[in-house]
mmCIF file of the N, C-alpha and C atoms, coordinates in Angstrom:
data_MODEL
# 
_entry.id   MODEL 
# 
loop_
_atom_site.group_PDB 
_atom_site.id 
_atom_site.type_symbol 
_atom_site.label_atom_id 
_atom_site.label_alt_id 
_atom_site.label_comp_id 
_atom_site.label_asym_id 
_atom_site.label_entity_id 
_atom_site.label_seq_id 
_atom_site.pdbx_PDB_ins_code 
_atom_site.Cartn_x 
_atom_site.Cartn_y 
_atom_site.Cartn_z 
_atom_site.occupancy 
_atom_site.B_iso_or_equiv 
_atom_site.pdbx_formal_charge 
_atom_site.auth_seq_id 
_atom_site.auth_comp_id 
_atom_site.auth_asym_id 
_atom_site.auth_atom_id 
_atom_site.pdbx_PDB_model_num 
ATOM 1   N N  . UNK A 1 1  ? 13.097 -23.336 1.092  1.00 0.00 ? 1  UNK A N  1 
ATOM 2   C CA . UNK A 1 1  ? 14.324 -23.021 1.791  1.00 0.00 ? 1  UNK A CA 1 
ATOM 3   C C  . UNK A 1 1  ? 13.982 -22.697 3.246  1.00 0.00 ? 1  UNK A C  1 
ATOM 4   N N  . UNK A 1 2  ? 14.936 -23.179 4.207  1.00 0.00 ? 2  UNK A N  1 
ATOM 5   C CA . UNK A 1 2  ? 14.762 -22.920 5.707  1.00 0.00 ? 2  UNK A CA 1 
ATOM 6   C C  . UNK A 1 2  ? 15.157 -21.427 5.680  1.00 0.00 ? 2  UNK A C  1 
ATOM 7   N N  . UNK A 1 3  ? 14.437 -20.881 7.007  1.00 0.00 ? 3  UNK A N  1 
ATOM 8   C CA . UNK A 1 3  ? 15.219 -19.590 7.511  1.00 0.00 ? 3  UNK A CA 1 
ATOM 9   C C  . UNK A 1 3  ? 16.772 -19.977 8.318  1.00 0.00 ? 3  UNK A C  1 
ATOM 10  N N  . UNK A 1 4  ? 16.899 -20.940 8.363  1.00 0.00 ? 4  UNK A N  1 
ATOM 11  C CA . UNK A 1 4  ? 18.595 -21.803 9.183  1.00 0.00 ? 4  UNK A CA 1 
ATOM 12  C C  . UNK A 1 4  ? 19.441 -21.818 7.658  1.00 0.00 ? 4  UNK A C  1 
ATOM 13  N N  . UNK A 1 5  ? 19.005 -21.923 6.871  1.00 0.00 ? 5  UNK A N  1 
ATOM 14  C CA . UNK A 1 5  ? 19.758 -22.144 5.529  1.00 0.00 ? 5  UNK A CA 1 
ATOM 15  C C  . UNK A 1 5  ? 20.527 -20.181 5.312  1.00 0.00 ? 5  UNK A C  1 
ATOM 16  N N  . UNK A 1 6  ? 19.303 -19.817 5.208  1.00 0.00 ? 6  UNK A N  1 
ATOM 17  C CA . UNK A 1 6  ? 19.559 -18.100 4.871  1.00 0.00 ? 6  UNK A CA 1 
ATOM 18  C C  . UNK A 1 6  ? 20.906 -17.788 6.242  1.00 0.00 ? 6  UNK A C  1 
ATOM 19  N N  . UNK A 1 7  ? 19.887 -18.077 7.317  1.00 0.00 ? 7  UNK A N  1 
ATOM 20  C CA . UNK A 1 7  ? 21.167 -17.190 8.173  1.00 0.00 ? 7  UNK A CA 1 
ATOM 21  C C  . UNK A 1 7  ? 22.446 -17.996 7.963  1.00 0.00 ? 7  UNK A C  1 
ATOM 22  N N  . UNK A 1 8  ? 22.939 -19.086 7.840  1.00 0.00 ? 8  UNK A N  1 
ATOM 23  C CA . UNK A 1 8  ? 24.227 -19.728 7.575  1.00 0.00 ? 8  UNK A CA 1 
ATOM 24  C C  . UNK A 1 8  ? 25.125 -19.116 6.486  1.00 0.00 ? 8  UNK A C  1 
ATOM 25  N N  . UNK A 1 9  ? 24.207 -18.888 4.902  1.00 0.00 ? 9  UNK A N  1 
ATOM 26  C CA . UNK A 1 9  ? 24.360 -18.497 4.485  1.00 0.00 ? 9  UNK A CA 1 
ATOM 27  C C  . UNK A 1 9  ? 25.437 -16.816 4.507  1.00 0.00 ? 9  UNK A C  1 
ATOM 28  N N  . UNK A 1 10 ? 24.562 -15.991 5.022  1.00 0.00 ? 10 UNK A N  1 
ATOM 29  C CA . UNK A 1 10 ? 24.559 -14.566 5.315  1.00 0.00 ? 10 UNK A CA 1 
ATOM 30  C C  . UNK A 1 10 ? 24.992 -14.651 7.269  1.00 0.00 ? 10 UNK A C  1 
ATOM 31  N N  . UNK A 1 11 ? 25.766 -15.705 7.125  1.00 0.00 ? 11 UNK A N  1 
ATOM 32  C CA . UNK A 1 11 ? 26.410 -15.946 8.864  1.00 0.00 ? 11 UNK A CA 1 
ATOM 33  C C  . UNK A 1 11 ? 25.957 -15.219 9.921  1.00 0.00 ? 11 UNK A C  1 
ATOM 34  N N  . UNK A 1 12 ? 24.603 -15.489 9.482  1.00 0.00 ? 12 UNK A N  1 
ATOM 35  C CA . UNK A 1 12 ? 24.030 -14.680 11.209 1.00 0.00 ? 12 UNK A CA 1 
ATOM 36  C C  . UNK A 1 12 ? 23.873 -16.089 11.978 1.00 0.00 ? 12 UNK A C  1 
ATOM 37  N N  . UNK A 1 13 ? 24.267 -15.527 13.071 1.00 0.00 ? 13 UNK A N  1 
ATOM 38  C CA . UNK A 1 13 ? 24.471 -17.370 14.618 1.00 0.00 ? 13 UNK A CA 1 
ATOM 39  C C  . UNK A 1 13 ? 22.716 -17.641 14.706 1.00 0.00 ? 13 UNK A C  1 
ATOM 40  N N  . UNK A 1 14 ? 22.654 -18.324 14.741 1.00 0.00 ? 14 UNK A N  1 
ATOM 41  C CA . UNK A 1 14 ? 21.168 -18.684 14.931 1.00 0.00 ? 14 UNK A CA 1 
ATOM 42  C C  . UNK A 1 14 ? 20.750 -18.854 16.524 1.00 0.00 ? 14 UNK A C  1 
ATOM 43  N N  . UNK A 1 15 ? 21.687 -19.014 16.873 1.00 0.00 ? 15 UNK A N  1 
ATOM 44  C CA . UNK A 1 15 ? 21.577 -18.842 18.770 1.00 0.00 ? 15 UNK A CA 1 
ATOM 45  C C  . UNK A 1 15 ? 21.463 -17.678 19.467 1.00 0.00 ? 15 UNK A C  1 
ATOM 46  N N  . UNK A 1 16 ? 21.976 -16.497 17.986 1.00 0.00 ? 16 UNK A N  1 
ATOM 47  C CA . UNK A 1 16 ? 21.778 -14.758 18.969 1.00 0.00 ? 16 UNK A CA 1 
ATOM 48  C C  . UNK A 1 16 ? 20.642 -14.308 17.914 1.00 0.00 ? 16 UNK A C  1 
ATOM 49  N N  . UNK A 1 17 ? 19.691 -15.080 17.678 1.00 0.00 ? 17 UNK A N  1 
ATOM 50  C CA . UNK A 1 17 ? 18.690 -14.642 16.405 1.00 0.00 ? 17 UNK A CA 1 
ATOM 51  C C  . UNK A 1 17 ? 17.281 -14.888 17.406 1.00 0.00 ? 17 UNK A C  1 
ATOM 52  N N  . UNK A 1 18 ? 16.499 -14.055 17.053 1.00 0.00 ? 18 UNK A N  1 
ATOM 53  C CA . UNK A 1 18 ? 14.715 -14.434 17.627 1.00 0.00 ? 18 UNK A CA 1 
ATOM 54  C C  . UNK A 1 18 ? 13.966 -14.037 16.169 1.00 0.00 ? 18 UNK A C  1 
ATOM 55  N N  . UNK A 1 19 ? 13.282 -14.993 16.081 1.00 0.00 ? 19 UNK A N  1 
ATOM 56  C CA . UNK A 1 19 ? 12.225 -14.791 15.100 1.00 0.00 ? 19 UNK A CA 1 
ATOM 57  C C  . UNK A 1 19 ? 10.721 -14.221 16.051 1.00 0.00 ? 19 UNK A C  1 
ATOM 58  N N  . UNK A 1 20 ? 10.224 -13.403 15.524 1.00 0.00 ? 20 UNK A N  1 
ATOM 59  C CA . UNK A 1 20 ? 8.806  -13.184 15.785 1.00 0.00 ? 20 UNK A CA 1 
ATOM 60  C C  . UNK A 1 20 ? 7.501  -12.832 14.905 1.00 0.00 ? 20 UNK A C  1 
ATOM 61  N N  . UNK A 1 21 ? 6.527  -13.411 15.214 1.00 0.00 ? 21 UNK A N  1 
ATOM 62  C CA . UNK A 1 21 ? 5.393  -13.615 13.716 1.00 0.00 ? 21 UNK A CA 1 
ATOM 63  C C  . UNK A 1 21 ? 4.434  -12.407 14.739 1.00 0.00 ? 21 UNK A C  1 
ATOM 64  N N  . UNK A 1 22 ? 3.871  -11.507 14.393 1.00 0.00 ? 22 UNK A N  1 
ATOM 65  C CA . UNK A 1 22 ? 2.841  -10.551 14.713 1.00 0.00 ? 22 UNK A CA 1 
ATOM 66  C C  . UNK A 1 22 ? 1.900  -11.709 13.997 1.00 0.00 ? 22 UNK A C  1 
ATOM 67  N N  . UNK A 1 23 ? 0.740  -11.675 15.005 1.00 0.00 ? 23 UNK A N  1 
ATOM 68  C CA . UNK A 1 23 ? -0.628 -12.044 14.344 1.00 0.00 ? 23 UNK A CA 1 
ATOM 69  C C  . UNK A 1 23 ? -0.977 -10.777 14.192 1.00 0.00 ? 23 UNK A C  1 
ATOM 70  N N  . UNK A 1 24 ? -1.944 -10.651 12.635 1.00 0.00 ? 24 UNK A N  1 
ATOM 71  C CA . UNK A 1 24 ? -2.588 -9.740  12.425 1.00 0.00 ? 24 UNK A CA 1 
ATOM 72  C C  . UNK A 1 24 ? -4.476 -10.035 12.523 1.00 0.00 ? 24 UNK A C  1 
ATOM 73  N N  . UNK A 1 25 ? -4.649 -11.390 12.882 1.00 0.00 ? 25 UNK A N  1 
ATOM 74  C CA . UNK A 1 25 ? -6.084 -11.753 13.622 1.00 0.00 ? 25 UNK A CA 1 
ATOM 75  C C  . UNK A 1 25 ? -6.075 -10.493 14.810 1.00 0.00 ? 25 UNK A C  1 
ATOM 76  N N  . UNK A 1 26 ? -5.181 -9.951  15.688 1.00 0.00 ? 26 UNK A N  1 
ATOM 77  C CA . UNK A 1 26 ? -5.343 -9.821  16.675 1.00 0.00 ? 26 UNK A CA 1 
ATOM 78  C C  . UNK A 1 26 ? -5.301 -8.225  16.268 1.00 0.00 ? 26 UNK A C  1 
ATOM 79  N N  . UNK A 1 27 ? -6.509 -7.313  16.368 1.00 0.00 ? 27 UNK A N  1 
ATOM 80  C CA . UNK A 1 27 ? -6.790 -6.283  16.002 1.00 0.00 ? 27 UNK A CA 1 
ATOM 81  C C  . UNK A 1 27 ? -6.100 -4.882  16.570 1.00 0.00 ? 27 UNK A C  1 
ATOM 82  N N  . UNK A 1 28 ? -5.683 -5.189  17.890 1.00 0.00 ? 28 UNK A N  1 
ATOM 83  C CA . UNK A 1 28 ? -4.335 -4.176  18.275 1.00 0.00 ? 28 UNK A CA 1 
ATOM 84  C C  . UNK A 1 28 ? -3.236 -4.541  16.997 1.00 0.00 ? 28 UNK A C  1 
ATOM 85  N N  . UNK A 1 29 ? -2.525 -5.544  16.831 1.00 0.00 ? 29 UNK A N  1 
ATOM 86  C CA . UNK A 1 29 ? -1.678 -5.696  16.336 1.00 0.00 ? 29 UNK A CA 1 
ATOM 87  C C  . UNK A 1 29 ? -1.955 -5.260  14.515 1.00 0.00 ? 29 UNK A C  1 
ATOM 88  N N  . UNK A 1 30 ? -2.657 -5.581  14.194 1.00 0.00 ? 30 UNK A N  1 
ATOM 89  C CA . UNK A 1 30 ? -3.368 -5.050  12.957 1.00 0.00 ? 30 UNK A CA 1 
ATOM 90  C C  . UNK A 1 30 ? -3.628 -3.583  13.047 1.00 0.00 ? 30 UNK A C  1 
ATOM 91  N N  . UNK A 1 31 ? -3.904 -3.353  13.575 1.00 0.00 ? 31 UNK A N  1 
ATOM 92  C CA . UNK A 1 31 ? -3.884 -1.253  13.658 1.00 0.00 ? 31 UNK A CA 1 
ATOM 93  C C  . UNK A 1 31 ? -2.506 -1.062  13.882 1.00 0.00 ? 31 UNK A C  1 
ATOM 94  N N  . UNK A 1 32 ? -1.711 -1.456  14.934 1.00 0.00 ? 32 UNK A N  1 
ATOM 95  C CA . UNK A 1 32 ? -0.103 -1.030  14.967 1.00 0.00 ? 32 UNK A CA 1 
ATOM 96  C C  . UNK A 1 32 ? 0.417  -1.240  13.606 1.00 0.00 ? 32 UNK A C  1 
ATOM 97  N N  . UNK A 1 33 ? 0.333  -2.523  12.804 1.00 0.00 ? 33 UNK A N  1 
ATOM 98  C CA . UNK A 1 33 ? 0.300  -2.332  11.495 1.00 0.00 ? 33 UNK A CA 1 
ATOM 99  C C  . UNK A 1 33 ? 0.375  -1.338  10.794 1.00 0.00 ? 33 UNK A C  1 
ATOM 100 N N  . UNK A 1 34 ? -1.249 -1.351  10.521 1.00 0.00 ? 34 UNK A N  1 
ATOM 101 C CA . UNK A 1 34 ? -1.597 -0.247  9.708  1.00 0.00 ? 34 UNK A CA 1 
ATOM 102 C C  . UNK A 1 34 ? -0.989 0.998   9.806  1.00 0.00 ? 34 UNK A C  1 
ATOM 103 N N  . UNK A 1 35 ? -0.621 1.729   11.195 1.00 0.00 ? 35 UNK A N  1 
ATOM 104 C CA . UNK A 1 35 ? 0.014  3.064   11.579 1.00 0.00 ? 35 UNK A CA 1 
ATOM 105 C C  . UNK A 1 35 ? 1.849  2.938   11.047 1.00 0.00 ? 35 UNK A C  1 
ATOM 106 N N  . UNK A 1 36 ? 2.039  1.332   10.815 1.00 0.00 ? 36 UNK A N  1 
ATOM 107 C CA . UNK A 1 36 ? 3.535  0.989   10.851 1.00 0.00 ? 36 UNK A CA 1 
ATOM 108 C C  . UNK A 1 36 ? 4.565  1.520   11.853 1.00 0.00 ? 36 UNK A C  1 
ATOM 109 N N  . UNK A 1 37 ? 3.845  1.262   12.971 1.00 0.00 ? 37 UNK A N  1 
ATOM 110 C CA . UNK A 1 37 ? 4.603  1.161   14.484 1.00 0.00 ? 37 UNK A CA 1 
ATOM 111 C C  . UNK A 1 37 ? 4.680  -0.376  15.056 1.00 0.00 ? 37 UNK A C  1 
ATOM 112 N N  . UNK A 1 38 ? 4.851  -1.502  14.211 1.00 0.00 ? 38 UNK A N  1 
ATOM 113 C CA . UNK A 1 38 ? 5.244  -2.817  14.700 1.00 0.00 ? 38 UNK A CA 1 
ATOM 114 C C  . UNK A 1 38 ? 6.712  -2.484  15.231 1.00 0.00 ? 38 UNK A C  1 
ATOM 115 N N  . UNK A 1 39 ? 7.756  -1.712  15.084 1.00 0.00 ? 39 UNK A N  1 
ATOM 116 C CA . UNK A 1 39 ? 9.137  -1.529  15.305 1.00 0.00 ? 39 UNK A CA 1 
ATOM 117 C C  . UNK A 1 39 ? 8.639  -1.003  17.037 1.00 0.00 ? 39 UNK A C  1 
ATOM 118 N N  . UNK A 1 40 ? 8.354  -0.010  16.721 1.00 0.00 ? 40 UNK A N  1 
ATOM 119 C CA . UNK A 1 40 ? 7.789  0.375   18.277 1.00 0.00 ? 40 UNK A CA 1 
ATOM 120 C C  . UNK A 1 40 ? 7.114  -0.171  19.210 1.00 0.00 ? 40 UNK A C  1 
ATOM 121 N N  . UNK A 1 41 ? 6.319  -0.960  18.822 1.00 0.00 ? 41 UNK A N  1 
ATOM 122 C CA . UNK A 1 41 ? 5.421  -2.191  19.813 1.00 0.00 ? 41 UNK A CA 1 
ATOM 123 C C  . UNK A 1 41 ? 6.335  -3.166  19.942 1.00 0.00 ? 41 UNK A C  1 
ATOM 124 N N  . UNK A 1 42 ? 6.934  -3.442  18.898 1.00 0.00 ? 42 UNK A N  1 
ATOM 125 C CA . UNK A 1 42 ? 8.416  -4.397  19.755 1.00 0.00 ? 42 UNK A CA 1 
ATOM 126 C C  . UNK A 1 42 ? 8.995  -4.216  20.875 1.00 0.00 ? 42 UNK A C  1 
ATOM 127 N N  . UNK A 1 43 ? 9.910  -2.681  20.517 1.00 0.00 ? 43 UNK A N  1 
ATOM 128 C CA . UNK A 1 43 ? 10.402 -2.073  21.549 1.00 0.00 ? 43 UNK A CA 1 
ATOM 129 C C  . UNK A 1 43 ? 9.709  -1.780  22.971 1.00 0.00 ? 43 UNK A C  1 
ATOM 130 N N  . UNK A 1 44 ? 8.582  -2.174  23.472 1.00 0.00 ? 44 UNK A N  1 
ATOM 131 C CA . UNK A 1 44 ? 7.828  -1.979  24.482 1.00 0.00 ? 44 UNK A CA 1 
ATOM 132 C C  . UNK A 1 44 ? 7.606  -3.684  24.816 1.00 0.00 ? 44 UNK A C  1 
ATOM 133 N N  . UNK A 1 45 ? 7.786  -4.198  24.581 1.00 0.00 ? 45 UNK A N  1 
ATOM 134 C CA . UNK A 1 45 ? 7.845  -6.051  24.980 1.00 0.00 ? 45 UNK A CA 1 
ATOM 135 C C  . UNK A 1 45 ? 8.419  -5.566  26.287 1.00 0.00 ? 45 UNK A C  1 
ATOM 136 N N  . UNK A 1 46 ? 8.571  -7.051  27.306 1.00 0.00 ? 46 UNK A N  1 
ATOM 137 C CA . UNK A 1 46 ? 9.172  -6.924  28.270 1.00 0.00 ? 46 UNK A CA 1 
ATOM 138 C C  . UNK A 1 46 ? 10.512 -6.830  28.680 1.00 0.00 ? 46 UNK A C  1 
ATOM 139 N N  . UNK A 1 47 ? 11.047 -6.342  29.620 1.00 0.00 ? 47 UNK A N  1 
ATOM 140 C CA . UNK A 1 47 ? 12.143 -6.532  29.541 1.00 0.00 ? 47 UNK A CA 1 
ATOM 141 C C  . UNK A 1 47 ? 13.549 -7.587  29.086 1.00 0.00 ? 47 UNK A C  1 
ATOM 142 N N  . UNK A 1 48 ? 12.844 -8.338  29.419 1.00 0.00 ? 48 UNK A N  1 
ATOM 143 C CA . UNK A 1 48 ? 13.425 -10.262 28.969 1.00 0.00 ? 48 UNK A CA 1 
ATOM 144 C C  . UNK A 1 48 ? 13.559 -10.490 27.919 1.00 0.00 ? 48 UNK A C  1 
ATOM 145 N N  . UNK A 1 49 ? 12.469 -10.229 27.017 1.00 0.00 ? 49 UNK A N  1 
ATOM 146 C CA . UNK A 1 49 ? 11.755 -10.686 25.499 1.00 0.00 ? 49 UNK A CA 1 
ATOM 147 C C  . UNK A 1 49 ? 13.293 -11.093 24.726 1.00 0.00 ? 49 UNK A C  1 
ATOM 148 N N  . UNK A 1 50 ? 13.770 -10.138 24.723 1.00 0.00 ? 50 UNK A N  1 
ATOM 149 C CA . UNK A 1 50 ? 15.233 -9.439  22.999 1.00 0.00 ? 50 UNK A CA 1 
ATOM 150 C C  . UNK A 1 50 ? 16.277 -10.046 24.043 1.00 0.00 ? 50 UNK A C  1 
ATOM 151 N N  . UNK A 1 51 ? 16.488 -10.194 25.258 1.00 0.00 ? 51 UNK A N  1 
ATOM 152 C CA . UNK A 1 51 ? 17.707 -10.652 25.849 1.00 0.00 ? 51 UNK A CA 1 
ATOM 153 C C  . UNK A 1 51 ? 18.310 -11.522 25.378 1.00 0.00 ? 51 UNK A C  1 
ATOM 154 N N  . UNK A 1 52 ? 19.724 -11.609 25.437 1.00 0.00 ? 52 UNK A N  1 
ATOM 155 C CA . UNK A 1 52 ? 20.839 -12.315 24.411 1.00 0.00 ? 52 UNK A CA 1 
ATOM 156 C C  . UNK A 1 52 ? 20.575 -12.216 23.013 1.00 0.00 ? 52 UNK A C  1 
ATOM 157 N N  . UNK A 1 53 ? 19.926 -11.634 22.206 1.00 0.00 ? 53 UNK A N  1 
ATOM 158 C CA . UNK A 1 53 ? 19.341 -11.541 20.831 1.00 0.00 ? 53 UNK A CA 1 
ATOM 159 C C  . UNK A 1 53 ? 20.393 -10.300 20.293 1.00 0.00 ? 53 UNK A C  1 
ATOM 160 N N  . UNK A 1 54 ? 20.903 -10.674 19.160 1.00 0.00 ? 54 UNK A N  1 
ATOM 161 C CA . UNK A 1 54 ? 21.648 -10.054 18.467 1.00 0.00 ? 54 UNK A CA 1 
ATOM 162 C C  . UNK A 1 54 ? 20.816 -9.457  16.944 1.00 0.00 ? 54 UNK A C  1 
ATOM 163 N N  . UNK A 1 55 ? 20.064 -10.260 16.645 1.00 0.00 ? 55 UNK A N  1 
ATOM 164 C CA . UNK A 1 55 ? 19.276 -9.917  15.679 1.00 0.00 ? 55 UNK A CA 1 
ATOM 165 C C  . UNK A 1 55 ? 17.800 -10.804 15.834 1.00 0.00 ? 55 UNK A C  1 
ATOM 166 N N  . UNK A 1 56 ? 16.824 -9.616  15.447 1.00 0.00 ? 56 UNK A N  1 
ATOM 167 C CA . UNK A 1 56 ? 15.611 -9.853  15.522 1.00 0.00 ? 56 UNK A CA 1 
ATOM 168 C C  . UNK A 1 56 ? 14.526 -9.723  14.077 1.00 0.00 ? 56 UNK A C  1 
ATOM 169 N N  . UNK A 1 57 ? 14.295 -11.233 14.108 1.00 0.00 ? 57 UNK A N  1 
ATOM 170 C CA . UNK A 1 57 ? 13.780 -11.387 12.421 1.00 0.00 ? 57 UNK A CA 1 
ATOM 171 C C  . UNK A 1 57 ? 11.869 -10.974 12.389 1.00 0.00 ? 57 UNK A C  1 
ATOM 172 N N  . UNK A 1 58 ? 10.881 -10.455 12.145 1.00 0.00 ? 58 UNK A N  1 
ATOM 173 C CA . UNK A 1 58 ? 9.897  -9.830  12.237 1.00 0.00 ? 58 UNK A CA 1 
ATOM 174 C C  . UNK A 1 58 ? 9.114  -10.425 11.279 1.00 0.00 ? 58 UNK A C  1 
ATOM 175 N N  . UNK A 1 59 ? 7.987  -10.779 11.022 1.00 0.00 ? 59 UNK A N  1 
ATOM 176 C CA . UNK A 1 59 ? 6.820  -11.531 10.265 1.00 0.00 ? 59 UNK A CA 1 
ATOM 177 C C  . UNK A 1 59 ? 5.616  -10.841 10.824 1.00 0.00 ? 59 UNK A C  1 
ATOM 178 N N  . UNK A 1 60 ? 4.997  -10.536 9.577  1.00 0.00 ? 60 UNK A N  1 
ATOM 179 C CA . UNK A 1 60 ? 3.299  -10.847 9.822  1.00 0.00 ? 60 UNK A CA 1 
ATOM 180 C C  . UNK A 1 60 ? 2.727  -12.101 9.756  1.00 0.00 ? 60 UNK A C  1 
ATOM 181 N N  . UNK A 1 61 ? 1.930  -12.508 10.399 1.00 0.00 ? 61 UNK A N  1 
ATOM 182 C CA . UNK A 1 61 ? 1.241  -13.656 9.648  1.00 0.00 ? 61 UNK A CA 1 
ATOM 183 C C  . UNK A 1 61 ? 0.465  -13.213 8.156  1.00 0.00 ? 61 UNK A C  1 
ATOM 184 N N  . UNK A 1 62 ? 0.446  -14.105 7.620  1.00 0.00 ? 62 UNK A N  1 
ATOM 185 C CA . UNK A 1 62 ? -0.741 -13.926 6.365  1.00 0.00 ? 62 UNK A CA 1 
ATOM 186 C C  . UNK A 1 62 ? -1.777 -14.651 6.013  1.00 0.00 ? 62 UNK A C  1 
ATOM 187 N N  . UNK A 1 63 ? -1.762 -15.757 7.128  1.00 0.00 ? 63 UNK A N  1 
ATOM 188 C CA . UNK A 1 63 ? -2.996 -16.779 7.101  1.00 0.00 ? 63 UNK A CA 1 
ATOM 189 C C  . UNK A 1 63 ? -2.312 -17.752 7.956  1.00 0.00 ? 63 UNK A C  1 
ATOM 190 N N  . UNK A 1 64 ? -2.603 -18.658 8.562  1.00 0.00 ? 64 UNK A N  1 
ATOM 191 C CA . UNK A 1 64 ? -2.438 -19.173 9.585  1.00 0.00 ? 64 UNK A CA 1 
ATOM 192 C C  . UNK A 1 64 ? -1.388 -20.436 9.329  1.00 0.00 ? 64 UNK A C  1 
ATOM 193 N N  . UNK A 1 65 ? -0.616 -20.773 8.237  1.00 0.00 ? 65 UNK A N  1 
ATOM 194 C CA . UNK A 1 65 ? 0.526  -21.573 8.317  1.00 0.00 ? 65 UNK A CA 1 
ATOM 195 C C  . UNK A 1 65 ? 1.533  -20.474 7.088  1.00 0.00 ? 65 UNK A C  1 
ATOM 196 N N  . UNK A 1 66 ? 1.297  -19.226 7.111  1.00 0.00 ? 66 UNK A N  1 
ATOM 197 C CA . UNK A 1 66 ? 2.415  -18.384 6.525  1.00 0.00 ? 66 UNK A CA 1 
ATOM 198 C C  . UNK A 1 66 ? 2.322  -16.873 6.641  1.00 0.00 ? 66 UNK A C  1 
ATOM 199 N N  . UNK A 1 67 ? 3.986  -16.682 6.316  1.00 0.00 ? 67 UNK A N  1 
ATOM 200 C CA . UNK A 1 67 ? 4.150  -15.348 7.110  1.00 0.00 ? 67 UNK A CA 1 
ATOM 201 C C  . UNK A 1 67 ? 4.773  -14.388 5.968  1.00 0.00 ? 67 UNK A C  1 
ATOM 202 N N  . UNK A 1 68 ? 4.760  -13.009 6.385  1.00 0.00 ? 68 UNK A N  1 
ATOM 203 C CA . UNK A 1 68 ? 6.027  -12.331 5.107  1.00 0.00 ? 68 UNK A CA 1 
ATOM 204 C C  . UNK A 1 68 ? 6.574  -11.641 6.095  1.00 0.00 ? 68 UNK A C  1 
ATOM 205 N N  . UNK A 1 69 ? 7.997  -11.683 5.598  1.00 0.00 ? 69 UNK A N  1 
ATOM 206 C CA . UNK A 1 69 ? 8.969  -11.366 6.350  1.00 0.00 ? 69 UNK A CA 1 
ATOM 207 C C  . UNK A 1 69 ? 8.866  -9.227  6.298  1.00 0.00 ? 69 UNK A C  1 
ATOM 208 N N  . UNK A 1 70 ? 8.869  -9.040  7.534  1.00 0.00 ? 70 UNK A N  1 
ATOM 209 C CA . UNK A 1 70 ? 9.080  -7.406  7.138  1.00 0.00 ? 70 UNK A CA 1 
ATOM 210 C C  . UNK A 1 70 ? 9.747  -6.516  7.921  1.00 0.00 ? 70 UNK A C  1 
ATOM 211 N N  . UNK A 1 71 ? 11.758 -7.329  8.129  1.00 0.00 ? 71 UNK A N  1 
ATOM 212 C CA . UNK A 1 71 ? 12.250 -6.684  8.746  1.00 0.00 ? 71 UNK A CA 1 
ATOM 213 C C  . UNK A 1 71 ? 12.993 -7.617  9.516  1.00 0.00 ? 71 UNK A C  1 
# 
C-alpha cells in the first residue's frame, strides 16, 4: 500500500503533508533517538523546512530501502 493511498483514505491533502525519514546511520540522529527527542530536533530545523505543511509524517530508517513510521 502507498502512503498517497492512506492519506486519501483518512483525507489528509497530500500537498500540506511532508514526509521525513531520520537516518539512524547518522549517530547524532541515533542518540536523539535513543533520548526520544526526534520531536524536538525537528522543531529546531530551519526556518523554511515545515512551511506550508499541515501535517508532518516522521520515519526512522531501518535499513536502507525501509522505514517505520513513528509519528
Amino acid at each position: 500500500m502507498h502512503m498517497s493511498s492512506i492519506f486519501k483514505e483518512y483525507g489528509i491533502p497530500i500537498d500540506k503533508t511532508k514526509l521525513v525519514r531520520h537516518n539512524l546511520i547518522n549517530e547524532d540522529i541515533s542518540r536523539i533517538n535513543w533520548f526520544g527527542m526526534i520531536e524536538c530536533y525537528q522543531a529546531t530545523q530551519g526556518k523554511n523546512f515545515f512551511d506550508k505543511c499541515k501535517y508532518i509524517h516522521s520515519f526512522l530508517s531501518t535499513n536502507s530501502t525501509e522505514s517505520l513510521f513513528i509519528g
